[in-house]
N, C-alpha and C positions, 0 to 999 in steps of 0.2 A: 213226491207229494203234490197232489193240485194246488195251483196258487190261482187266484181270480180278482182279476182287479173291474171295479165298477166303474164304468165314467158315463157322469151326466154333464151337463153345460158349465156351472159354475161349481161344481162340488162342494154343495151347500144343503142340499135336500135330498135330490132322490140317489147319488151315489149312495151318501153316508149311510140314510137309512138301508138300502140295498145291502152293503157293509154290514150292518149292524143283526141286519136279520138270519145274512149267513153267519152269520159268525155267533148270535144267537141256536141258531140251529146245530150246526155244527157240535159247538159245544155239550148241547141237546145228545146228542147222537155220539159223543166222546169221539169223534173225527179229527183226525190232522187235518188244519185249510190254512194256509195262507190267504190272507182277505186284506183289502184296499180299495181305496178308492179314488179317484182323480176328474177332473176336468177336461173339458175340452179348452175352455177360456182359461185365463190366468187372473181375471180380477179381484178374485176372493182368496187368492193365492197367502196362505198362512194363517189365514182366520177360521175359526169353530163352524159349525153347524149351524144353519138359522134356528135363530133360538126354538120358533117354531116346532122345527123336525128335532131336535131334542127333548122337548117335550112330549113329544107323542112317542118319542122311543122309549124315555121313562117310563109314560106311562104302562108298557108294556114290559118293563124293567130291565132293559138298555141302557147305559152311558154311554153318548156320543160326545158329549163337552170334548173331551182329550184331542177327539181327533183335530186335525186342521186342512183346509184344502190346499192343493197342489194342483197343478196341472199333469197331464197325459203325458209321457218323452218316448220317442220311439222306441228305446233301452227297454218300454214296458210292454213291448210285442216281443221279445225276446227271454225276460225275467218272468212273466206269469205265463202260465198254461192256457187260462182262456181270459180277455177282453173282451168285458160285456157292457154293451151300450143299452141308454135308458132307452131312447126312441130312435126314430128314425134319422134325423140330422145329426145325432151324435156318433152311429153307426158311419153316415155319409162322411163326416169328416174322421174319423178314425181309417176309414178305408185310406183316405187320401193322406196320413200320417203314416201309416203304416210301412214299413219299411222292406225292399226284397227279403231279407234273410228272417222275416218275423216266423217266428215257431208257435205264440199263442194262435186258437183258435179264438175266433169274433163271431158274436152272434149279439141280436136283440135276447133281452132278459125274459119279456115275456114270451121267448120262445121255448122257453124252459116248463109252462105252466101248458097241459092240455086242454086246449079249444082258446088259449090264448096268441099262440102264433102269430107273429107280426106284428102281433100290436104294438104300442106304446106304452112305459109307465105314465099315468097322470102327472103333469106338472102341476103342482100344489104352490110357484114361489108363489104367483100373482092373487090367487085367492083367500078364502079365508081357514081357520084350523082343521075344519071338517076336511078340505082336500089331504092334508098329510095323514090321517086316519085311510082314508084311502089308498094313497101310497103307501103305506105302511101296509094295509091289507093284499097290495098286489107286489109288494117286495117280499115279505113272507111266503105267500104263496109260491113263488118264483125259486125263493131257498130253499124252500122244500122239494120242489122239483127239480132244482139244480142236485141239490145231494141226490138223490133217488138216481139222478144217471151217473154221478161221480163214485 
């Protein structure tokens, strides 16, 4: 069964939502997925979802409240099939986490979506609510193109 773990920086916003929309989809589509999501950092380690990005997953009728962040462990290049980074510096330190024996494949998320290649998800922490609509629009996008190859 494919498993996918998300990791963004503090695993606050654009993992969980990333999470929530595969697993929206998913669901969608009566697909077995393993989904998660994790950090690069550890500061927000055990706490919810910025209220924020909760609320724009509601709005779309998502529950994220449950979740909590974590950090990244090596053990998670090994236990999921693919680790997928938000951006580009999340990727850079996940390579350098990454362990010889890791089995998952690593890629940027929006490399999932065609003609988005390379890019970055939007980081919505610092702005205002209109960025996580955003996010949200390019994390769905990206779960529907992840399932489409899985």
């Amino acid at each position: 069964m494919p498993s996918i773990l998300f990791v963004c920086l503090g695993n606050i916003c654009r993992s969980p939502l990333a999470e929530a929309a595969l697993r929206a989809e998913a669901q969608r589509l009566r697909l077995d997925l393993i989904v998660d999501s994790a950090g690069t950092g550890d500061w927000h380690a055990g706490e919810p979802p910025d209220p924020r990005a909760q609320a724009t997953a509601r709005r779309h009728g998502v529950e994220i409240s449950g979740l909590k962040a974590r950090q990244v462990t090596q053990a998670d290049f090994r236990r999921f099939t693919h680790v997928i980074a938000l951006d580009h510096e999340n990727l850079k330190n996940l390579r350098r986490l990454r362990p010889d024996d890791a089995t998952a494949e690593l890629s940027l998320l929006l490399d999932h979506v065609p003609g988005r290649e390379g890019q970055a998800v939007a980081d919505p922490y610092f702005g205002d609510d209109d960025g996580f609509e955003i996010t949200w629009a390019e994390v769905t996008a990206a779960a529907r193109g992840l399932v489409a190859k899985l």
